[in-house]
C-alpha positions as CSV (number, residue, x, y, z in Angstrom):
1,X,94.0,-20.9,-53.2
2,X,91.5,-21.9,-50.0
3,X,91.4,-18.5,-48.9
4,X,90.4,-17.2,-52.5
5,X,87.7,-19.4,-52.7
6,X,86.5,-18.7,-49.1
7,X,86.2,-15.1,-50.3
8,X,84.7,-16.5,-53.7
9,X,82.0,-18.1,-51.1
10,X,81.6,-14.8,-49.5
11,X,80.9,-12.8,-52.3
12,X,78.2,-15.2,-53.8
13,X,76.5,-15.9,-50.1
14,X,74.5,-13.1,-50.6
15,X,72.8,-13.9,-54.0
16,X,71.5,-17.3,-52.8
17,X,68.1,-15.7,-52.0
18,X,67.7,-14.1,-55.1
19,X,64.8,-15.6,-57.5
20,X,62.3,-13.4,-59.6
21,X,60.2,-10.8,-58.2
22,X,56.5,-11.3,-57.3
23,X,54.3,-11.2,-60.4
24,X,50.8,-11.7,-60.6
25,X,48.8,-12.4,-63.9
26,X,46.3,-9.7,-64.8
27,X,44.1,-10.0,-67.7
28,X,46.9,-12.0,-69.6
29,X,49.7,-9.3,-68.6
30,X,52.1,-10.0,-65.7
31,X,52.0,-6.5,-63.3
32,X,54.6,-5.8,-60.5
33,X,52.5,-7.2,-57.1
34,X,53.7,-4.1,-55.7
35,X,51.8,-2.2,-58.0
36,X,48.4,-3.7,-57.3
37,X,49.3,-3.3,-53.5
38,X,49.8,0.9,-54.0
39,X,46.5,0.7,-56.2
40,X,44.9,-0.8,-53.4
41,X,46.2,2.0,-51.3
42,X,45.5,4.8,-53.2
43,X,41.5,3.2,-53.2
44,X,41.3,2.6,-49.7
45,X,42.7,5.9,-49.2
46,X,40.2,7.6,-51.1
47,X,37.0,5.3,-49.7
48,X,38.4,6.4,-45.9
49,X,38.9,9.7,-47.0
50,X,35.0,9.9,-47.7
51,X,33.8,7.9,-44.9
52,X,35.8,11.0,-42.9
53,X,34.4,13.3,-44.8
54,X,30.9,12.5,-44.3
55,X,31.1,11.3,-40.7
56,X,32.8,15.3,-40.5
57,X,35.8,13.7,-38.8
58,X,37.9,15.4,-41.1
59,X,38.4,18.8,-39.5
60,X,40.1,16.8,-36.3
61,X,42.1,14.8,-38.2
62,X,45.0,17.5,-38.2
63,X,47.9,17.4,-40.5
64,X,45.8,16.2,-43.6
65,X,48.6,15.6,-46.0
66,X,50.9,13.6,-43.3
67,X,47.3,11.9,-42.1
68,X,46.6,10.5,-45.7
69,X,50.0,9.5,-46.5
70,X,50.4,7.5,-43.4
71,X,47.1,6.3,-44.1
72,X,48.0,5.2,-47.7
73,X,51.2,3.8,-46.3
74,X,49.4,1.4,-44.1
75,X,47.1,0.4,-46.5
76,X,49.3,-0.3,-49.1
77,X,51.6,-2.7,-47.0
78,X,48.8,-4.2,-45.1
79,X,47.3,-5.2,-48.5
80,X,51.1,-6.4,-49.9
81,X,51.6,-8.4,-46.8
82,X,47.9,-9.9,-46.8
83,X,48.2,-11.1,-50.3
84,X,51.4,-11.0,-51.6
85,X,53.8,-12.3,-48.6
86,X,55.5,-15.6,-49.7
């Protein structure tokens, strides 16, 4: 009997940190926060992607595709830990 509710314990340890996932409320509509956060991504990758474009940093750049998906990356969980991190 102890030893099945030790393992009872065990096997509901885990779920202890469990509550809801981050929502924000957006024009009366509750989004995902992690959607706003790859939105914000996608924008700043796009604005950088003209400020390299103009400043002709581009061509040096190298890999564009790997370059602008890390870039996106960072943005978008720079921005989820800047307003989102509880």
């Amino acid at each position: 009997m102890k030893l099945r509710n030790s393992f009872l314990l065990l096997a509901v340890m885990p779920l202890a940190g469990c509550r809801g996932a981050p929502q924000i409320n957006l024009l009366g509509s509750f989004f995902p926060a992690w959607m706003v956060s790859v939105g914000i991504g996608i924008g700043g990758t796009l604005l950088l992607h003209q400020v390299f474009v103009r400043a002709k940093l581009e061509p040096h750049l190298g890999l564009l595709p790997l370059v602008y998906f890390c870039l996106w990356v960072l943005l978008t969980l720079a921005s989820w830990l800047m307003f989102f991190r509880v």
